[in-house]
C-alpha positions as CSV (number, residue, x, y, z in Angstrom):
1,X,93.5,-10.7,-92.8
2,X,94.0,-8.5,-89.7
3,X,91.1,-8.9,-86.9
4,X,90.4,-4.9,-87.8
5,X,89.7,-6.1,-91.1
6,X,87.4,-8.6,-89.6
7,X,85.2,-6.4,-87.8
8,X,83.4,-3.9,-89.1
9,X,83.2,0.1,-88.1
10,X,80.6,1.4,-86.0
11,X,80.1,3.8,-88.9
12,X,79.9,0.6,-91.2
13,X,77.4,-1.3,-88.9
14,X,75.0,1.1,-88.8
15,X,74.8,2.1,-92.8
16,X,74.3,-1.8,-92.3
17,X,71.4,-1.8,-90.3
18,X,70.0,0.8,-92.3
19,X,70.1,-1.7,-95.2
20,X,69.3,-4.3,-92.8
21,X,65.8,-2.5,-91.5
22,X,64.7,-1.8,-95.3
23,X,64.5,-5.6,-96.0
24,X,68.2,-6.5,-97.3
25,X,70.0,-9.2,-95.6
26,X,72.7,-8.3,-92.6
27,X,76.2,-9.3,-92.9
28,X,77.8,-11.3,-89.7
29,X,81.3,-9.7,-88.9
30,X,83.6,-12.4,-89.4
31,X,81.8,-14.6,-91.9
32,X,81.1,-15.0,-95.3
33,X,78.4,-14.0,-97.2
34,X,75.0,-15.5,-96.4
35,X,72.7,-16.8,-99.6
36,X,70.5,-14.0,-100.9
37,X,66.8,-14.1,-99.9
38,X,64.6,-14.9,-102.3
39,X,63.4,-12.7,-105.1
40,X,61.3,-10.7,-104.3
41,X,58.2,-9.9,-106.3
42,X,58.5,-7.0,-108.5
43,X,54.1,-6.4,-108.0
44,X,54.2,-3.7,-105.6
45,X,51.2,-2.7,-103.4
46,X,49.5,0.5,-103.9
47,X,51.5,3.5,-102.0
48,X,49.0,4.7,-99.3
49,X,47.2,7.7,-100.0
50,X,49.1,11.4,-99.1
51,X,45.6,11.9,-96.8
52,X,42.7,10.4,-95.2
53,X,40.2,10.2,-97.9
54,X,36.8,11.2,-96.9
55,X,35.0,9.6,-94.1
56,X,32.1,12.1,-93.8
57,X,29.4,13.3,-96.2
58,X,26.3,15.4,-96.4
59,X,23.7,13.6,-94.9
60,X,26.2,12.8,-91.6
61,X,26.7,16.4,-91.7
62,X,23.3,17.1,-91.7
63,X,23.0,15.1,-88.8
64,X,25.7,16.9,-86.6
65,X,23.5,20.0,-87.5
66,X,20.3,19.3,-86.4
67,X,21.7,18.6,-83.4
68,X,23.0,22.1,-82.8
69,X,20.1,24.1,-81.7
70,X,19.0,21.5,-79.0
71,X,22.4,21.1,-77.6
72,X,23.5,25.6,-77.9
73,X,19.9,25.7,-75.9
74,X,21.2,23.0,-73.3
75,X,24.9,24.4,-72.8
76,X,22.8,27.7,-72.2
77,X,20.4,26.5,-69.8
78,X,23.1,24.8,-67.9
79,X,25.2,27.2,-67.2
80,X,22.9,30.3,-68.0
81,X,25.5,31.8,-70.4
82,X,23.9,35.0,-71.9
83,X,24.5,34.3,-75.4
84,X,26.5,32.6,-78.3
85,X,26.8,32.5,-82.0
86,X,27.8,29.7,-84.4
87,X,28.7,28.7,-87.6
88,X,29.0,26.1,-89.8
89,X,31.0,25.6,-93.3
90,X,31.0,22.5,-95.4
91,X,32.4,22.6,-98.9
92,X,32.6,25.7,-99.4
93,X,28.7,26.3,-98.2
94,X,28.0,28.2,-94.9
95,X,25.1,25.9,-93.7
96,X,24.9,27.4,-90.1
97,X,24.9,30.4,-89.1
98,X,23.0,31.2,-86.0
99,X,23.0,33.5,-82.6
100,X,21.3,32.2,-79.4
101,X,20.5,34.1,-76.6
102,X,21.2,38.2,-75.9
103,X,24.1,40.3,-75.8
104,X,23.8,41.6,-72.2
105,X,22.3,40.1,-69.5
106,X,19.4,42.1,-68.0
107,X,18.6,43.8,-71.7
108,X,16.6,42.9,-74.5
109,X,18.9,42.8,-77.2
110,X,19.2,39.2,-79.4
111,X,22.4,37.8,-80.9
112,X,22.3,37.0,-84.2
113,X,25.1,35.8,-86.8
114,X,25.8,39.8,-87.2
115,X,26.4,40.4,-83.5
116,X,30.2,41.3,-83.2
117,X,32.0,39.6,-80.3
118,X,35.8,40.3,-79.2
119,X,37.0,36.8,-80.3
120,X,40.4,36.6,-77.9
121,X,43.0,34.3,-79.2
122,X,41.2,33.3,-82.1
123,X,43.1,36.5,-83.3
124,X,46.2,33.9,-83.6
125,X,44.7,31.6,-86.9
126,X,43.2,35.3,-88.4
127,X,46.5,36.8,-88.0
128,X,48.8,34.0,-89.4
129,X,46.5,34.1,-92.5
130,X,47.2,38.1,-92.7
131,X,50.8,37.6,-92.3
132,X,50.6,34.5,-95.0
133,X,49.2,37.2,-97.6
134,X,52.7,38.8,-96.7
135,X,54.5,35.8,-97.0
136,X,52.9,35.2,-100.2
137,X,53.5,38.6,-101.8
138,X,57.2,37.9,-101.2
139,X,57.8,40.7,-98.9
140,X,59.1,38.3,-96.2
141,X,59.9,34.9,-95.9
142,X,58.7,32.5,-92.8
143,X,62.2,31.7,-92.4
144,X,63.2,35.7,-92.0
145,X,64.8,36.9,-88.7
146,X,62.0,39.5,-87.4
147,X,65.2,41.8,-86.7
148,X,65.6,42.4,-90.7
149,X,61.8,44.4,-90.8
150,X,61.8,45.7,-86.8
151,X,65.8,47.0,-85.9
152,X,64.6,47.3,-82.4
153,X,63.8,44.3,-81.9
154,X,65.5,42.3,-79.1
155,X,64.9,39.2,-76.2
156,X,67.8,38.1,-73.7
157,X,69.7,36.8,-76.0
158,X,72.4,38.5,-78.6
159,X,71.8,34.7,-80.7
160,X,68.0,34.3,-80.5
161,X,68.1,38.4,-80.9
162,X,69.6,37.8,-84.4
163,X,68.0,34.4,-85.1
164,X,64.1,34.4,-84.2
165,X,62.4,33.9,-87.3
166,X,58.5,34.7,-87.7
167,X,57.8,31.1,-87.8
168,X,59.5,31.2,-84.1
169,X,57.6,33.5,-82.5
170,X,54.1,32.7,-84.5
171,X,54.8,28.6,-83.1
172,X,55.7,29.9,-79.5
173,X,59.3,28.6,-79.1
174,X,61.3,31.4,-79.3
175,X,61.7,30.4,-75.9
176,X,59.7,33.1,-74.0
177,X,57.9,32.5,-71.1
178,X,54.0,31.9,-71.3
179,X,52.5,35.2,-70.4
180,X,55.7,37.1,-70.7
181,X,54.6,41.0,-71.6
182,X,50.7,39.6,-70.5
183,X,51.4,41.8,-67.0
184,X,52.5,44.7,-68.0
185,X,49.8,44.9,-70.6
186,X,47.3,44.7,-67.8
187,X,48.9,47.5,-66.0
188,X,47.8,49.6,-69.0
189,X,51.5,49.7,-70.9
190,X,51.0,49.8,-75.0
191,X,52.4,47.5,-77.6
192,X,55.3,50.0,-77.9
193,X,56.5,49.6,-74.6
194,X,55.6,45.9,-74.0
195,X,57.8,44.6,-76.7
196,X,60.5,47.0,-76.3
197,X,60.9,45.7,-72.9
198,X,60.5,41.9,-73.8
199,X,64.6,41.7,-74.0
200,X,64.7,41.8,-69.9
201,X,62.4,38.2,-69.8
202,X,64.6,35.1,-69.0
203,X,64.4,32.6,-72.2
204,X,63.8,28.9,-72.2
205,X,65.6,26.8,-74.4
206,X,65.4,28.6,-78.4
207,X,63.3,26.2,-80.6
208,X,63.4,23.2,-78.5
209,X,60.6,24.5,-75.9
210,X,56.8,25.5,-76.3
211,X,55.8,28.2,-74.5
212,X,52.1,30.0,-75.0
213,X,53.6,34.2,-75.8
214,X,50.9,36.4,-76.5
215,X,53.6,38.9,-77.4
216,X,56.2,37.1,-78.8
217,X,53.0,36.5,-81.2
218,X,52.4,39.6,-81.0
219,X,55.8,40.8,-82.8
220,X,55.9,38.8,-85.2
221,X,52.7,40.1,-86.7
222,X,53.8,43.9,-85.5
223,X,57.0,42.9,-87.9
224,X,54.9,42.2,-90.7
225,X,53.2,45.3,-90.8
226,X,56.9,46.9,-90.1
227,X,58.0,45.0,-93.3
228,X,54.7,46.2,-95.7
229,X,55.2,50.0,-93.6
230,X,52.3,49.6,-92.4
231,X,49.6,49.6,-89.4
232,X,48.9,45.7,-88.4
233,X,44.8,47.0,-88.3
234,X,45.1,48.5,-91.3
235,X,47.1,45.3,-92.8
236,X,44.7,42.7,-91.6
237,X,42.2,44.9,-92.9
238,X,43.5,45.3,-96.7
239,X,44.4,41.5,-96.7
240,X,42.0,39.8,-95.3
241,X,39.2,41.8,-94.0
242,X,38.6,43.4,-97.0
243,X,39.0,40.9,-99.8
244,X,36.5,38.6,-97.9
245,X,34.0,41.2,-97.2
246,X,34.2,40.9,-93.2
247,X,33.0,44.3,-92.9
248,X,32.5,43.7,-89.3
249,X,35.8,42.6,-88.2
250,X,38.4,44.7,-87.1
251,X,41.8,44.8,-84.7
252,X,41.0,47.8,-83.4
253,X,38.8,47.7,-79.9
254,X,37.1,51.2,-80.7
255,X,36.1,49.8,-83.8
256,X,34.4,46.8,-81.5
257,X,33.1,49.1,-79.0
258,X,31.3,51.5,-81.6
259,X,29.3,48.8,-83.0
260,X,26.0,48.7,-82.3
261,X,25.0,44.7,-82.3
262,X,27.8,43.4,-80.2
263,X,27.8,41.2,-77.4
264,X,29.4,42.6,-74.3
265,X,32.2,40.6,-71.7
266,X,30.0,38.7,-68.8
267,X,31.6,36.7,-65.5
268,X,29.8,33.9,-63.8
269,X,28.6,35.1,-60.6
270,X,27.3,31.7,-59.4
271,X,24.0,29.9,-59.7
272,X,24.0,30.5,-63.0
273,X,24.2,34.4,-62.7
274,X,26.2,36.3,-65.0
275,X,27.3,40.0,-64.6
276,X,28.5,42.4,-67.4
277,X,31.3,43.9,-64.8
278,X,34.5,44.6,-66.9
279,X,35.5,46.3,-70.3
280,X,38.8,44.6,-72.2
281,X,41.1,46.5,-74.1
282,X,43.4,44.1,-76.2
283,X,44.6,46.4,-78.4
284,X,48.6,46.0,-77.2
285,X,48.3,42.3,-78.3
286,X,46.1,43.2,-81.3
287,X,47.7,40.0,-83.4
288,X,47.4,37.7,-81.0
289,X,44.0,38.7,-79.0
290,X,42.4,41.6,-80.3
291,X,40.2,40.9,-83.1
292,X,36.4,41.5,-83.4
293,X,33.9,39.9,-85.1
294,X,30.6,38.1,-86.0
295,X,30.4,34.6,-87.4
296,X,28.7,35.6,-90.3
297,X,32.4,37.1,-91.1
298,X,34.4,34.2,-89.7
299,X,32.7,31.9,-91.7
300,X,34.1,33.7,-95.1
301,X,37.6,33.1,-93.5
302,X,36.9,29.3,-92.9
303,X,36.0,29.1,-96.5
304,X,39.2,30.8,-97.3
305,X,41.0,28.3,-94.9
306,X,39.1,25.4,-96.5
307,X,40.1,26.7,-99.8
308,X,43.6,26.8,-98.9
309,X,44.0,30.6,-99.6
310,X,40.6,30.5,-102.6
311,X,37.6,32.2,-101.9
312,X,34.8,32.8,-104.2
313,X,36.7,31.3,-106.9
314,X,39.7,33.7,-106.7
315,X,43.2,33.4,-104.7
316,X,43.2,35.5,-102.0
317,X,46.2,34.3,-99.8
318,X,49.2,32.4,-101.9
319,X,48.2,28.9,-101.4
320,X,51.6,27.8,-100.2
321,X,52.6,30.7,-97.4
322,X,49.2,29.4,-96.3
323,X,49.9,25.9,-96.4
324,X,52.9,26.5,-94.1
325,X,50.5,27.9,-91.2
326,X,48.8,24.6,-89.9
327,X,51.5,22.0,-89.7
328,X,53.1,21.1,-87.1
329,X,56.1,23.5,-85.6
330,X,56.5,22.9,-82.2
331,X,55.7,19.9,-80.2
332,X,52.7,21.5,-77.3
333,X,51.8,18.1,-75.8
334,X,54.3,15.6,-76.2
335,X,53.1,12.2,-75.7
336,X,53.3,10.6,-72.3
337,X,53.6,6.6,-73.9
338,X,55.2,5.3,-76.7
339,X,51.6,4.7,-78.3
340,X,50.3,7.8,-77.6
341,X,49.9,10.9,-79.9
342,X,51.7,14.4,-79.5
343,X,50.0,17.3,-79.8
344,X,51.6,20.2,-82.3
345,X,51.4,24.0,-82.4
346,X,51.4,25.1,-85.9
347,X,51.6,29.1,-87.0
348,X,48.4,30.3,-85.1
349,X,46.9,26.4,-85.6
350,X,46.8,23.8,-82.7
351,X,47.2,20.5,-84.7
352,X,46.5,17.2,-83.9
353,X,45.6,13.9,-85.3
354,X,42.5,11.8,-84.8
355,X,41.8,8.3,-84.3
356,X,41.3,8.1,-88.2
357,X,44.4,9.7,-89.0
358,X,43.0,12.6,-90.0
359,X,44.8,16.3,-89.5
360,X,42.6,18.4,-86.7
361,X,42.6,22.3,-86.9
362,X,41.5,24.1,-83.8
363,X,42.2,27.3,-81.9
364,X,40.6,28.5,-78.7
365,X,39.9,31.9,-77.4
366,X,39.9,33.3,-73.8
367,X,39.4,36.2,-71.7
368,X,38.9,36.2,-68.1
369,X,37.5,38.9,-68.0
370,X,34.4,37.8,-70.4
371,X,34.7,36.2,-73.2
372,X,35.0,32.8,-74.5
373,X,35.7,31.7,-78.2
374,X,36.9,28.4,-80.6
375,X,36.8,27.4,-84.0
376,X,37.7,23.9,-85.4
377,X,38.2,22.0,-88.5
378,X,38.7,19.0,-90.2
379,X,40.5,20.2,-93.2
380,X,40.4,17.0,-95.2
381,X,36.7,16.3,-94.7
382,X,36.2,20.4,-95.9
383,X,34.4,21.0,-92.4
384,X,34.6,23.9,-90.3
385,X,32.9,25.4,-87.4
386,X,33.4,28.1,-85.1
387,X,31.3,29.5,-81.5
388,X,31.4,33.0,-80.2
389,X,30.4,33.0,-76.4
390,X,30.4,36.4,-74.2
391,X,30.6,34.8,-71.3
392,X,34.0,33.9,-69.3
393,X,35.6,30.4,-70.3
394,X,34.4,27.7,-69.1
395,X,34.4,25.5,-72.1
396,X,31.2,26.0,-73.8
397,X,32.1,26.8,-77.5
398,X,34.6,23.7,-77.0
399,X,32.0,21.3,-76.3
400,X,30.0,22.6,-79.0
401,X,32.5,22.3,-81.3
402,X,33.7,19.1,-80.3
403,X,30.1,17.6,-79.8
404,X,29.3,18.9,-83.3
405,X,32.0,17.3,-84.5
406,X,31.7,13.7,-83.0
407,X,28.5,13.8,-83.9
408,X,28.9,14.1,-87.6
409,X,31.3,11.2,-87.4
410,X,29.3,8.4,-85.0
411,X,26.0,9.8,-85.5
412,X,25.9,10.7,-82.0
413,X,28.0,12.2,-79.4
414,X,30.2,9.4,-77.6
415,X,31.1,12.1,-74.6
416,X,29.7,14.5,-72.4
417,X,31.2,17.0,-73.9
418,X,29.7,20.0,-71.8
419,X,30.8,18.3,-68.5
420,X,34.4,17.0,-69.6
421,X,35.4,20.5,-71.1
422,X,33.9,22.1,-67.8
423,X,36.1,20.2,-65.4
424,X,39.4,20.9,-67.7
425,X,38.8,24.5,-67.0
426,X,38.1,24.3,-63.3
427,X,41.3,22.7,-63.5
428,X,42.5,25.3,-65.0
429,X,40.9,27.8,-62.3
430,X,42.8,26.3,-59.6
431,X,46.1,25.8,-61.0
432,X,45.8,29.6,-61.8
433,X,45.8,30.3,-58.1
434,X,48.0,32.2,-55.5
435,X,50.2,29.8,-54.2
436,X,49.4,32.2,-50.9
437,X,46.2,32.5,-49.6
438,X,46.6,36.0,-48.2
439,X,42.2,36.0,-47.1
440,X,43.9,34.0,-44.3
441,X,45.7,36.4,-42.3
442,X,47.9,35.3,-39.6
443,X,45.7,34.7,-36.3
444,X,48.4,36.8,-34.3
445,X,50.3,39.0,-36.9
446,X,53.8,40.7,-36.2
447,X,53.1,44.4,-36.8
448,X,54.4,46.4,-39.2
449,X,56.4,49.7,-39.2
450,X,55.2,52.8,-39.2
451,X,53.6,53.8,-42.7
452,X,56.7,56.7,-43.6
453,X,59.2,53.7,-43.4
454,X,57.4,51.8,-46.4
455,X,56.3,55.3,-48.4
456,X,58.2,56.6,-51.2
457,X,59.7,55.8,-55.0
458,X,60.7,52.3,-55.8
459,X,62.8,51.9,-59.2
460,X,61.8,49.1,-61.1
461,X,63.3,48.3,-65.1
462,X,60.6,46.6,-66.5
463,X,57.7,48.1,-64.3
464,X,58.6,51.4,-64.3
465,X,58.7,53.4,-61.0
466,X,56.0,52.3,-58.5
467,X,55.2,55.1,-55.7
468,X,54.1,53.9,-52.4
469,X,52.2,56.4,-50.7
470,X,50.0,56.8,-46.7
471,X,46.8,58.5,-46.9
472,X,44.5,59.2,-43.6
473,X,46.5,56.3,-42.2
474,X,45.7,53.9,-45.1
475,X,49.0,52.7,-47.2
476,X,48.2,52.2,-51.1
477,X,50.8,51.7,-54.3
478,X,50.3,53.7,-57.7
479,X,52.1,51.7,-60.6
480,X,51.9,51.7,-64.8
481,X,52.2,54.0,-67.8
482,X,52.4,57.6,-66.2
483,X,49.1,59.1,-68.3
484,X,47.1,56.0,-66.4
485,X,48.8,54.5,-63.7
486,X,47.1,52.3,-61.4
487,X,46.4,52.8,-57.6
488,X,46.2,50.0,-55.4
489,X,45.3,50.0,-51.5
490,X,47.7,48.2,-48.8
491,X,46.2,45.7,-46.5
492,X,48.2,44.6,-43.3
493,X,49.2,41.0,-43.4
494,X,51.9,40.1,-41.8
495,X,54.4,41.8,-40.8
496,X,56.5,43.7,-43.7
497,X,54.0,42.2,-46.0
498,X,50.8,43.8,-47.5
499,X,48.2,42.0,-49.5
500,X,46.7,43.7,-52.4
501,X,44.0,42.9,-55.2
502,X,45.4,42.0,-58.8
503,X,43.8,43.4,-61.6
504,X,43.2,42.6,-65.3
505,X,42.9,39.4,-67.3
506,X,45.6,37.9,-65.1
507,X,43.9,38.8,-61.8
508,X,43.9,36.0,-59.8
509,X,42.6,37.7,-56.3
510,X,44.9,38.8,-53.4
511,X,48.3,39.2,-53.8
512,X,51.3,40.1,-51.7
513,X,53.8,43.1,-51.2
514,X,56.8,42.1,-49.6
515,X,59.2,44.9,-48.3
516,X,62.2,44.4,-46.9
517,X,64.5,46.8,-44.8
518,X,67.6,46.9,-42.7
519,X,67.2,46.7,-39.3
520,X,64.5,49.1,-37.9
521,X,65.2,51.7,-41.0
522,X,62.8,52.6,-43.7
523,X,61.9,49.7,-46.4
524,X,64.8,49.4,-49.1
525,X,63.3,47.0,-51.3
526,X,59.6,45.7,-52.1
527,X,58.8,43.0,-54.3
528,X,55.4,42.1,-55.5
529,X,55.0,38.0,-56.0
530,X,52.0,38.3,-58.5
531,X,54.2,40.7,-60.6
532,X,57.3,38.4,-59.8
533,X,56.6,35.2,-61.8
534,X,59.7,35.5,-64.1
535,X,62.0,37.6,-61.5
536,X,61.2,41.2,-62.3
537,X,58.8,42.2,-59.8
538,X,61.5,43.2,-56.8
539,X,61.5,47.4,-56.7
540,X,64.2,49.2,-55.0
541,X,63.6,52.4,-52.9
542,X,65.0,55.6,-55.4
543,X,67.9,56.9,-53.9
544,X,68.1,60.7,-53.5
């Protein structure tokens, strides 16, 4: 026998361990045979159960809930929030449905279960279920490359271009960058534009990274409509709206602003002072962050989700396109120990696990600029609930979810939630600021040149041209969609640099704009850091 015949192949050793792992005995290279094990007995144990069966029931329910009014009142009073709404499903019953508070500060009007609130990126779970309904009718398939239903489609890639599914961009890991499209859409652009120019943003790596796309999102549910030749507001509306009676809900902001009970965007002012100061138009993002509506409506949709795609007895969305929307796609947190849990993004669905093993459903909503939103369930316990704030985030309908929620299971709440959800999103805050401070201007500043050597048209792909203009000595920058560009005024910094206030729900306070010129000659370049964040925000002086 020959020494190769004595030792086995790597190939061979590990089809061995496989056996080895699942209980049969190993083989030594070199020796014989080793006796058998014992037989073993043929009595197997019970397989485990496909789910966590039921932990909670009516009465621990029932608990969670008359806890709800005292602790809506307490987040309120703490933080002086204007107003909320929340809702409760269990088993196919709304058992809560409640508004606190009024819908603009300074003004008598109440919120009540009716009162229609922009809802943010709780869009995301109401627009996979729309797309589902598609799924389900066999128009498209989750697996289809958005490129077959929208030809113009395109990102900075000829493979991803071809490949990118709707399951990719609905689970973020296309590989665009978080926010990519998010500035141009504060500059006023439209959907049109934004995603037609989503092909210049640089990609991470294609369905092995997580990034948070409000308009990757966003094409995927524009490709749906393309696919049924349709509007998406009009498609969300004969899907789901519709069949669920959610007559006020709606992905069309004129339909929000014309309603006469809705709660209107506030910011914290300090001291527990809120201002209605801006107006919101999400309407180029409609799929991902521009639905409306009250949780009297939402709670119809939980139901739905509860009855995996059943409502009122009768399918509504195909029970298994729907299935497909809240398991796990991408990997959003991945675990930092080799005991911990990862966190998942699923089509529209954050999903995790709790400590009982049981699958967690949750989405959250936000808008800087006045609105904060969230809705949770535990789909094996048949328990939903969602909260509609109009105030800016700063985790209140979190904590009332999540103290709702731990208190149906222990009885009581085993966590501050108010306080621990507050300091995530002052985290938040400052991570989200200017890496320069430009309120601290230099104590001895180099000056600048004259205002003619900085004024004129800077070309820009992505942007558009951005004119830079000197009026009764003051410099200032126009920029955005021609019909409604944006002016913005120049302050002296440093130098060849400029500060300028950002705008929108990206706004994060002064900014800076950097130009750049040869020698003591006019400016031939200025870039813009807060529009820079992926490397499109340099302009370069028109020529001619």
């Amino acid at each position: 026998m020959t020494s190769d015949s004595l030792l086995p192949t790597r190939r061979t050793l590990l089809k061995t361990a496989g056996i080895g792992a699942a209980g049969m005995p190993l083989l030594a290279a070199g020796r014989a045979p080793q006796p058998a094990f014992a037989a073993v007995p043929t009595a197997l144990l019970p397989a485990p159960p496909g789910q966590v069966p039921p932990l909670l029931d009516r009465a621990k329910v029932d608990r969670a809930l008359a806890r709800l009014d005292e602790f809506a009142g307490y987040a309120m009073a703490q933080t002086g929030l204007p107003g909320l709404a929340v809702a409760v499903v269990y088993q196919d019953e709304v058992l809560y449905s409640k508004g606190f508070g009024v819908r603009e500060a300074g003004k008598p009007g109440k919120i009540t279960p009716d009162t229609v609130f922009q809802v943010a990126s709780v869009s995301k779970p109401l627009a996979s279920t729309v797309i589902a309904g598609v799924v389900g009718r066999e128009v498209i398939a989750w697996t289809d490359p958005v490129i077959k239903f929208n030809k113009d489609f395109a990102l900075n890639d000829d493979y991803v271009t071809r490949n990118a599914t709707f399951a990719d961009l609905l689970s973020h890991r296309s590989g665009l960058q978080t926010g990519a499209g998010d500035l141009l859409e504060d500059l006023g652009f439209d959907r049109d534009y934004i995603l037609s120019h989503l092909h210049q943003q640089p990609l991470d790596a294609f369905r092995s990274s997580y990034h948070y796309s409000n308009f990757g999102f966003t094409e995927g549910g524009q490709a749906a409509a393309d696919a049924m030749g349709t509007a998406w507001e009009d498609l969300a509306g004969t899907i789901l709206f519709s069949p669920l009676g959610m007559t006020s809900s709606s992905y069309r902001l004129t339909d929000y602003e014309k309603a006469a009970d809705k709660a209107v965007l506030h910011v914290p002012l300090g001291d527990r002072v809120w201002a209605a100061k801006y107006r919101r138009d999400p309407d180029a993002e409609a799929p991902a962050g521009g639905a409306s509506s009250s949780v009297r409506d939402l709670a119809q949709w939980l139901r739905l989700q509860l009855g995996n795609g059943t409502y009122d007895g009768r399918p509504v969305i195909d029970a298994t396109a729907l299935q497909t929307t809240p398991i796990p796609h991408s990997v959003s947190g991945p675990a930092l120990a080799p005991a911990a849990r990862s966190r998942f993004y699923g089509l529209g669905w954050n999903v995790s696990y709790d400590d009982e093993g049981r699958v967690q459903l949750g989405h959250s909503g936000a808008f800087n600029l006045g609105a904060a939103t969230a809705v949770s369930m535990l789909p094996g316990e048949q328990l939903a609930i969602v909260a509609l704030t109009n105030g800016r985030p700063q985790g209140i309908p979190e904590a009332i979810n999540a103290d709702f929620m731990d208190t149906a299971q222990h009885g009581s709440p085993t966590v501050d939630w108010l306080a621990f959800t507050a300091a995530i999103f002052r985290q938040q805050d400052e991570a989200d600021k200017p890496e320069v401070d430009y309120t601290k201007v230099p104590s001895n500043p180099a000056p600048s040149r004259p205002g003619a050597s900085y004024t004129g048209t800077y070309d820009n792909p992505y942007y558009g041209p951005l004119l830079v203009f000197e009026r009764d000595g003051q410099l200032g920058m126009r920029v955005g969609p021609d019909n409604k560009p944006t002016t913005f005024a120049l302050t002296h910094f440093d130098g060849d640099t400029f500060s300028f206030e950002t705008i929108g729900e990206n706004g994060n306070g002064l900014a800076g704009a950097i130009f750049t010129a040869r020698g003591r000659g006019s400016s031939q370049q200025v870039t813009l850091d807060f529009y820079d964040r992926t490397g499109l925000g340099t302009f370069t002086r028109r020529r001619g």
